[in-house]
C-alpha angles and dihedrals in degrees: 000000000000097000103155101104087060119087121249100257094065089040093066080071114028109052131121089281090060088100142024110247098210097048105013089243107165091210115069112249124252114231118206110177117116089206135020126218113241112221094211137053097218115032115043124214136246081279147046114141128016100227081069101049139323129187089256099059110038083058080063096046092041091054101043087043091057095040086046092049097232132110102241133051126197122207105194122173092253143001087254085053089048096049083042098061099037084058079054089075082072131093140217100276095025121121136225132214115201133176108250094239100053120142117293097243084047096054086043085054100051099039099045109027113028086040088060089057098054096265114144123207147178142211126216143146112276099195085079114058085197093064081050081050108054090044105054107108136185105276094037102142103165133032113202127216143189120182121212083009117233132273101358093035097238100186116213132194103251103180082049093050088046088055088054097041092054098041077059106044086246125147115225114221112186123175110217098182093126094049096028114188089297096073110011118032093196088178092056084051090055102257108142101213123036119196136189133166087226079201083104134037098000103062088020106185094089089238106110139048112225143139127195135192139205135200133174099195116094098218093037086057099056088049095061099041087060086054096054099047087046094048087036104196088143123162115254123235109258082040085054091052093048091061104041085054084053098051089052078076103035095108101042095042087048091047093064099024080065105046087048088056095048092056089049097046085061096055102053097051087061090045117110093221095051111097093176147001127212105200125128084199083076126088089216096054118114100255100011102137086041087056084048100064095038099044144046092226151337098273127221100289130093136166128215133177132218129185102277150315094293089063090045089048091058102032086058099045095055095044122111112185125046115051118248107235148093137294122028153231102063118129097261109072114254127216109197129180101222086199095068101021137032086021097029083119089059110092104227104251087065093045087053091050094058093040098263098139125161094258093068129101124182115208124201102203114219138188103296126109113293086218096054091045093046081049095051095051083043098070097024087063093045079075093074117102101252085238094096116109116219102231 
């Protein structure tokens, strides 16, 4: 199906998975079978075994890989397996270059697992190209990027950080799980693997575990399709269907995600118990007008600070609404403590370092009316003591 005049946002829906065609279903079917029979001795067929492709995934792979404009899709048992099997592309001396505020599992898989295998890297802010720059070594094979960065959303240049990738022989992984295809196109942007834990906003109903990839390059792409049938953390059928139902939303659940997030951005910067909002939708966010060129909106999380664990403690004890966990991008709205979840990993000198404090909570905004969650924080935060000074 020739889809490419439509916009994006028919195209979640109408691409060459919207019917069976074998029955006309206009649901994908699950396929189930761990093995296929192969009806001649001496030419196999598409499939064999399912830890090297099913129908249901490659439907999946087929439909990131056209959102995402690249010609290959990936469909791993989790965003952690995703990013893990894209660092597999490294080798024993290489080096990688990773932005400072990167996901906690990310940062725990780069610090205690590459690094036993003789993989150097190197942490730097990402928000200045000079400090990239100035870190790229010889052996630099991979820059990493996030963003918005979680959770502070750090926004980097990506189009800058590409230039300077390519002049030094270097790939560019960015995970684009907070902004998804639907906002940010890092492959049109030049970026040569995208990643996402499509955990959140892809599959968007917080009920399945799942991490996709996405390459451009032909040959890149055959690598690491090698990698991920050897390491094998592939994502299992119904988990595939459950994704690609997900994805038929994804515009509309992001369009007012985001306009929610955008109202209550902007009350919590007024609010005396606020010390600080992370928010590119913000004019006054680091990097905003960098996020603008390279992106179709601000997306559906946002960061604030209070004063310290004490006020987070309160303010999340006497909240209603959003649940109190971990991950993100589900339609319920998400309050996470960054401290103690997404960066638990993270010892606390190196939180400190990229602006993580305890004071700080990430909310993913979900589908519920702007007026009742401002009204929510509102009297959660009435809690505070009135002592605290608006900086």
């Amino acid at each position: 199906m020739n889809n490419q005049k439509w916009t994006l946002e028919t195209r979640l829906i109408h691409n060459q998975w919207k019917t069976d065609g074998t029955t006309g279903a206009v649901s994908v079917p699950i396929q189930h079978a761990s093995t296929f029979h192969q009806a001649s001795f001496d030419q196999f067929g598409e499939y064999d075994y399912s830890r090297s492709g099913t129908p249901t995934r490659k439907a999946l792979e087929e439909t990131i890989a056209e959102l995402e404009g690249g010609t290959r899709g990936f469909a791993f048992s989790s965003g952690m397996a995703a990013i893990s099997t894209a660092f597999l592309l490294l080798s024993q001396g290489d080096h990688l270059l990773i932005t400072k505020d990167v996901y906690g599992g990310t940062y725990r898989m780069v610090t205690n697992v590459l690094s036993r295998y003789g993989i150097e890297h190197t942490f730097v802010d990402m928000t200045d190209l000079n400090q990239i720059a100035l870190n790229i070594k010889e052996n630099t094979k991979v820059i990493y990027l996030e963003t918005p960065s979680n959770p502070t959303l750090g926004i980097t240049d990506v189009r800058g950080v590409v230039k300077l990738a390519k002049a030094h022989g270097c790939l560019t992984f960015l995970d684009n799980t907070f902004m998804t295809p639907a906002l940010q196109r890092p492959l049109e942007l030049g970026v040569d693997v995208v990643l996402h834990s499509a955990t959140k906003f892809l599959s968007g109903h917080s009920d399945v575990l799942s991490g996709l990839a996405v390459v451009k390059d032909e040959k890149l792409a055959e690598d690491l399709g090698k990698l991920q049938n050897s390491f094998g953390a592939v994502l299992g059928v119904h988990d595939c269907w459950l994704v690609l139902r997900g994805l038929k939303t994804l515009q509309v659940r992001l369009e007012k995600a985001s306009k929610t997030a955008r109202q209550l951005a902007e009350f919590f910067t007024k609010h005396h118990a606020v010390k600080q909002v992370y928010y590119p939708g913000l004019s006054s966010h680091p990097g905003a007008q960098v996020h603008k060129h390279q992106s179709n909106g601000a997306g559906a999380v946002l960061s604030f600070e209070l004063a310290d664990a004490e006020a987070v403690k309160k303010v999340v004890e006497n909240m209603t609404i959003p649940v109190f966990a971990v991950s993100l991008g589900g339609v319920e709205s998400i309050l996470s403590y960054p401290a103690k979840m997404s960066h638990a990993a993270m010892p606390k000198e190196e939180r400190l370092k990229r602006g993580i404090s305890d004071g700080l909570l990430r909310l993913s905004v979900g589908m519920e009316h702007a007026d009742d969650l401002q009204k929510d924080f509102s009297e959660a935060l009435q809690t505070i003591s009135e002592g605290v000074v608006h900086l």
